[in-house]
Structure formats: C-alpha cells, structure tokens
C-alpha positions as CSV (number, residue, x, y, z in Angstrom):
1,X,-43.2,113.7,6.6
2,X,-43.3,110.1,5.0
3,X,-44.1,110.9,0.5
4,X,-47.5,109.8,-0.3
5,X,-47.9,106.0,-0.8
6,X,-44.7,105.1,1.3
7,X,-45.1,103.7,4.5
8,X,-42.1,103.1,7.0
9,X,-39.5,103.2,3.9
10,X,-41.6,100.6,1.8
11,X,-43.7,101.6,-1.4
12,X,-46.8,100.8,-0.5
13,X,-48.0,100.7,-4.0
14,X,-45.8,98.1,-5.0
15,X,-46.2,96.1,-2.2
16,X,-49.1,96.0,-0.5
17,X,-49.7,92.7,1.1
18,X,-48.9,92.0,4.8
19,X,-48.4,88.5,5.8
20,X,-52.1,87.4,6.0
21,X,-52.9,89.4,2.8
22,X,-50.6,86.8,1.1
23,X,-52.4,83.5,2.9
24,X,-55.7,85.0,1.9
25,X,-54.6,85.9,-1.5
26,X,-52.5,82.4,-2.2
27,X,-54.7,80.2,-0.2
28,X,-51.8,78.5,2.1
29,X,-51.2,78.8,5.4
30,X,-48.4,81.1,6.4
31,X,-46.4,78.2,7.6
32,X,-46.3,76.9,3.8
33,X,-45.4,80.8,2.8
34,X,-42.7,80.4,5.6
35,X,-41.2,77.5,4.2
36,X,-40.9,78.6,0.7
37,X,-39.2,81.4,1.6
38,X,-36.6,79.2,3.9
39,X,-35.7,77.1,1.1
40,X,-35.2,80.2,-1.3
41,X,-38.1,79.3,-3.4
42,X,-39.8,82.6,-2.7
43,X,-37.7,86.1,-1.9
44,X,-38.0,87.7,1.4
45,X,-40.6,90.1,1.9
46,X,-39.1,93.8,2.7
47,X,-39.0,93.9,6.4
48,X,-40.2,97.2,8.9
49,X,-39.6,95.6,12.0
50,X,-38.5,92.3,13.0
51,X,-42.0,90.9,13.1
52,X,-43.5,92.6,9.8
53,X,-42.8,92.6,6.2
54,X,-44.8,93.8,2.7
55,X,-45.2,91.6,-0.3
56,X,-45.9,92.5,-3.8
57,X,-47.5,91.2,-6.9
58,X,-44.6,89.1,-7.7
59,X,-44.6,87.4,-4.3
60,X,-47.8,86.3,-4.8
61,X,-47.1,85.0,-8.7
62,X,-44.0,83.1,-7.3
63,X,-46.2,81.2,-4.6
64,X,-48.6,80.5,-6.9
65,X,-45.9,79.0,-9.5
66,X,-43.8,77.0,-6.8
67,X,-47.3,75.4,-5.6
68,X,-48.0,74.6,-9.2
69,X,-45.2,72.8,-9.7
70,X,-44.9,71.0,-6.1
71,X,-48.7,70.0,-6.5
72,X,-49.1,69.5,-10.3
73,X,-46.4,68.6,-11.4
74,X,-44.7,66.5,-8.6
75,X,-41.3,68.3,-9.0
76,X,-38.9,68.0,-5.8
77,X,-38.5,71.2,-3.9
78,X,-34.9,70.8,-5.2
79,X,-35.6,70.7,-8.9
80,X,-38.1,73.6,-8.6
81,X,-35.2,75.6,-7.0
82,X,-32.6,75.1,-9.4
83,X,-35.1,75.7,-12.1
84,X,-36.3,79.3,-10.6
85,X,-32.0,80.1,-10.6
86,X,-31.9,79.6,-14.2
87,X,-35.2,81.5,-15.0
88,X,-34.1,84.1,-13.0
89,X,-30.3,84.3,-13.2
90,X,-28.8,82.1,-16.0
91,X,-31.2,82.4,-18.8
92,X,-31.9,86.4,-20.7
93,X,-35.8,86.9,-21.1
94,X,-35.1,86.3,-24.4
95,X,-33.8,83.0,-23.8
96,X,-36.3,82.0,-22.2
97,X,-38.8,82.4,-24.3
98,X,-37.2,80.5,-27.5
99,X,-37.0,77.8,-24.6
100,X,-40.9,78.2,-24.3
101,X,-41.3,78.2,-28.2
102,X,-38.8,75.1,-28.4
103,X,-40.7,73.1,-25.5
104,X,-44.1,73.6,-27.4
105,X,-43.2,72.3,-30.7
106,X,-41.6,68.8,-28.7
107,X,-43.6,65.9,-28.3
108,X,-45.9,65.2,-25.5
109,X,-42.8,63.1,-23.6
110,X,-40.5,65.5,-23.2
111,X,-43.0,68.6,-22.5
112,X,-44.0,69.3,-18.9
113,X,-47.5,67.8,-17.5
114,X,-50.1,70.3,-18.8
115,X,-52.8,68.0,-16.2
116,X,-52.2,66.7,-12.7
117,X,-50.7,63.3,-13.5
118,X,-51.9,59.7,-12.1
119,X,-50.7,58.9,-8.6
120,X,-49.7,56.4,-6.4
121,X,-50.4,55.5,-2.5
122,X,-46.0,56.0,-1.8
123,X,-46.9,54.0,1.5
124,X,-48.5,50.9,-0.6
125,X,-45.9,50.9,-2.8
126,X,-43.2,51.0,-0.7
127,X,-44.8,47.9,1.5
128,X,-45.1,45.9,-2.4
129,X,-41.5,47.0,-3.0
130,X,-39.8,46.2,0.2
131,X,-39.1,49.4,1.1
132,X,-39.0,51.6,4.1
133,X,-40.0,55.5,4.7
134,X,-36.0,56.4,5.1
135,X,-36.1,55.0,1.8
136,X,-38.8,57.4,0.4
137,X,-37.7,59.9,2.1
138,X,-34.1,60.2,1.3
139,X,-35.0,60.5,-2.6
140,X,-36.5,63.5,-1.6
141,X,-34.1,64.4,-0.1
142,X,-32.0,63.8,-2.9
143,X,-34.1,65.9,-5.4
144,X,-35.4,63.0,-6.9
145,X,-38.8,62.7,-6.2
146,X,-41.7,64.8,-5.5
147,X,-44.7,64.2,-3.1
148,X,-47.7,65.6,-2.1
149,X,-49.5,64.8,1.2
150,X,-53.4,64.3,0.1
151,X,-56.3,65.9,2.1
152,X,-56.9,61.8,3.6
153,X,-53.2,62.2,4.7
154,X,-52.0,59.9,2.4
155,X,-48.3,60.5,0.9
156,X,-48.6,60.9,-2.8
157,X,-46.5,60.7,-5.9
158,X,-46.7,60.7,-10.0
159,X,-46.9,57.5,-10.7
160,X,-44.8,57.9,-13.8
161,X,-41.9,58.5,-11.2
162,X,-43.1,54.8,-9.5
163,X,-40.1,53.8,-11.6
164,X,-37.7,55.4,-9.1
165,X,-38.3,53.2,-6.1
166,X,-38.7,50.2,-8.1
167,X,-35.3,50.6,-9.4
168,X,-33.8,51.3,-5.9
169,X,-35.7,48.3,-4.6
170,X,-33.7,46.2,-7.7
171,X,-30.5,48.1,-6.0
172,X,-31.6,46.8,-2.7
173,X,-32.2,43.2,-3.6
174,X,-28.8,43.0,-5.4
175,X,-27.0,43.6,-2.4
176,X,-26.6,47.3,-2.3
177,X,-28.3,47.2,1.8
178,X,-28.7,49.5,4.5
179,X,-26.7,47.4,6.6
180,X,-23.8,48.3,4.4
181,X,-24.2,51.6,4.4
182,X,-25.9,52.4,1.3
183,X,-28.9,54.6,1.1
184,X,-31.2,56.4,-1.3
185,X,-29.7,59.8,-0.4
186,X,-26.0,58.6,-2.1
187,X,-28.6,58.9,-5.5
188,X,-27.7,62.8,-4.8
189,X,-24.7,62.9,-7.0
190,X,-26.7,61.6,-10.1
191,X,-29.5,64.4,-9.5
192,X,-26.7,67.0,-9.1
193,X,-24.6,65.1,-12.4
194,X,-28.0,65.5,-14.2
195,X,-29.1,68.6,-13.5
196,X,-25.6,70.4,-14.6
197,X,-26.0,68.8,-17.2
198,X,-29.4,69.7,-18.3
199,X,-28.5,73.2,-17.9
200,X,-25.7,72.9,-20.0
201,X,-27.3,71.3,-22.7
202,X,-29.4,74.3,-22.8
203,X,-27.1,76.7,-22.6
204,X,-25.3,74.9,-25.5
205,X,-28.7,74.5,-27.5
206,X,-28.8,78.4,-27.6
207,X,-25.2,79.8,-28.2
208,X,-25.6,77.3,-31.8
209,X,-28.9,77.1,-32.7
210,X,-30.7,80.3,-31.6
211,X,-31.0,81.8,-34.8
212,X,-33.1,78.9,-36.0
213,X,-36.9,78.5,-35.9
214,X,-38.3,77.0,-32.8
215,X,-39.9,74.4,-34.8
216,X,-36.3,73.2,-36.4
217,X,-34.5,73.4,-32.8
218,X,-37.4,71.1,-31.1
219,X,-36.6,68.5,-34.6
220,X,-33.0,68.4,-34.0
221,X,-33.4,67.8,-30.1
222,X,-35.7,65.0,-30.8
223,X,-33.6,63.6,-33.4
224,X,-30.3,64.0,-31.0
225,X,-31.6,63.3,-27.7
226,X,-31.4,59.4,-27.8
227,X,-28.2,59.5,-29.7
228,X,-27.0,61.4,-26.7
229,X,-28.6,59.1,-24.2
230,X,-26.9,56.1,-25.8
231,X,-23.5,58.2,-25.6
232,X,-24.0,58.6,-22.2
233,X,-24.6,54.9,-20.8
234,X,-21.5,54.1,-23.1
235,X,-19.6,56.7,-21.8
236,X,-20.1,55.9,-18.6
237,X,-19.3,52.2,-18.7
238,X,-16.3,53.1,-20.0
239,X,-15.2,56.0,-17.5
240,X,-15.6,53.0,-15.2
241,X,-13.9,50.3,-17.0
242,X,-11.2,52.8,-16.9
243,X,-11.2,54.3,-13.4
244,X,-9.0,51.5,-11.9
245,X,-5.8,51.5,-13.9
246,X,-5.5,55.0,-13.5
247,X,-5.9,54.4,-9.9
C-alpha cells in the first residue's frame, strides 16, 4: 500500500503538477517547457513512466524566471544558463544576497532592466547594416545576443544591444568576410573570455570585501570598474604586440 500523498514513488505534495498543469500554470506551450528543459535551463521533472513526469513549485518559479529574462530582459539562452549555474552552484545564499544588496545601491547602467527595454526590427537592421540572418543568428548562437520573436512574427532585440551588429558590420566592411571564413559565431571565445571573467570578478569581490556595507562595495566597483576596463584594452594590445616573438 502506497503512504498517503505519494503516488507511484513521487510526493505528491511536493510536486503536484503534470505536464499540462505546468502550461496552464506558466502560460507556454509545452514545447517552450520542453526546450527549457533541453538546454538545462529548467531541471527534469521526476519521471513515472517514460511518457509522464510531476513538477513542483520550483519548476514552475524557474519557468517563470528563465521567460523573464529571455523576454524582458533580452538575455541569450546562453547567458541565462551560466547565470542559473552560479546562483545555484557557485554562489552560497549568502552570497547572493550581498550581490542583490551590491547591485541595488549601483547606478542605473550597470543594474539589470527593471522595464522591458526599446527594441529593434533585427530584420530592418540587418538590411541597413548589410547584414545577413547567418549573421544574426550566429551571435546567438554565440551567447551574445538575445531575441524575442513578436506576436506579428517579427524578430526582436534590445535595441541597446543594436550596438553588436553594427560593430560586426564595421568587422565586415574592414575585410574580416564570409568568403574568408570569418563569421559571427568566432565572437564565441570573447563571450566565453567575458563571462569567466565576470564570474571571477565576483567571486574576487566577495572573498575581500564582504565584510563591508553594500553601499561601500557598489562605490568601489563604480570607482574601479573603468580603471579595469582601461586595463583590459591595454592589456590586450599588448598580449598581442607580444604574441609573435614568442612564437
């Protein structure tokens, strides 16, 4: 005899929700639901047979959280994945949250969007730009740029991030072509470059200055941030201007 609330060795109680409880629930298609949990966005529900599975309150919260920031926020599935690995497994709760504090005492341009942001028609710019669709969508591919397919159809994307094909198309028109091989999805070792490093700065933020007051952490990334920019462009030109002799 099965206890009381458990139900073909899941806990009923804690997770409640068949497939279609979760479209109805999240609003999406189970295709979308699918997908997410593919790409590792959302855990696996815990399976009964091999057609049916049980979800939980935190399923539904993590759907909720990944649409969020793939509709709001325009961040690549690739950047919302590494950023649910360090919430879940790199950063303590505790962490976290002096991240939270820290992040609320910065200014507005280096907080996340609170609002949907302005967007751009992807297939207008690309035509202004030059540019094709492989071009689009190899930066996505990349983990560099988020879209969002509008209810007209219509490929969408922040167009604060319109800076990331116009760049390219500079790359393109200086003679970095297609025909010789180059394409937007070599950009993948910068977003990979980047995003270590991000993560590291963090972790580095927290092992000195954790003891400090969330308001006094947020000055002293503000203050440091374009020193360390300006270390970084220099650093980098002269990594190359060095690369050769050693070669």
């Amino acid at each position: 005899m099965e206890a009381a609330g458990i139900e073909e060795g899941v806990d009923r109680a804690r997770f409640p929700y068949r497939m279609k409880d979760l479209c109805e629930k999240t609003g999406l298609p189970r295709q979308v639901i699918h997908f997410y949990i593919q790409q590792g966005l959302v855990p696996e529900g815990h399976k009964t047979g091999r057609n049916m599975a049980y979800y939980g309150e935190a399923h539904v919260e993590r759907i909720q959280f990944v649409r969020k920031l793939q509709h709001e926020r325009f961040l690549p599935l690739k950047a919302i994945r590494a950023l649910l690995e360090q919430r879940d497994e790199v950063f303590s709760e505790a962490q976290r949250a002096l991240l939270r504090d820290v992040q609320a005492h910065l200014s507005p341009a280096l907080r996340p969007r609170d609002e949907r942001p302005a967007v751009t028609d992807a297939r207008a710019l690309l035509d202004r730009l030059g540019l094709t669709q492989d071009d689009l969508d190899g930066m996505v591919e990349a983990g560099l740029l988020g879209t969002v397919v509008a209810d007209d159809g219509r490929t969408l994307i922040a167009s604060d991030e319109a800076w990331l094909l116009e760049t390219w198309a500079e790359l393109r028109r200086a003679g970095f072509t297609a025909e010789l091989g180059f394409s937007t999805r070599d950009l993948a070792v910068y977003e990979a470059a980047m995003s270590m490093m991000i993560r590291e700065e963090a972790r580095l933020v927290l092992s000195k200055l954790s003891h400090l007051p969330a308001e006094r952490v947020a000055a002293l990334v503000e203050i440091g941030l374009p020193h360390v920019n300006a270390f970084l462009a220099r650093f980098h030109l002269a990594r190359v201007r060095n690369v050769f002799p050693t070669l």
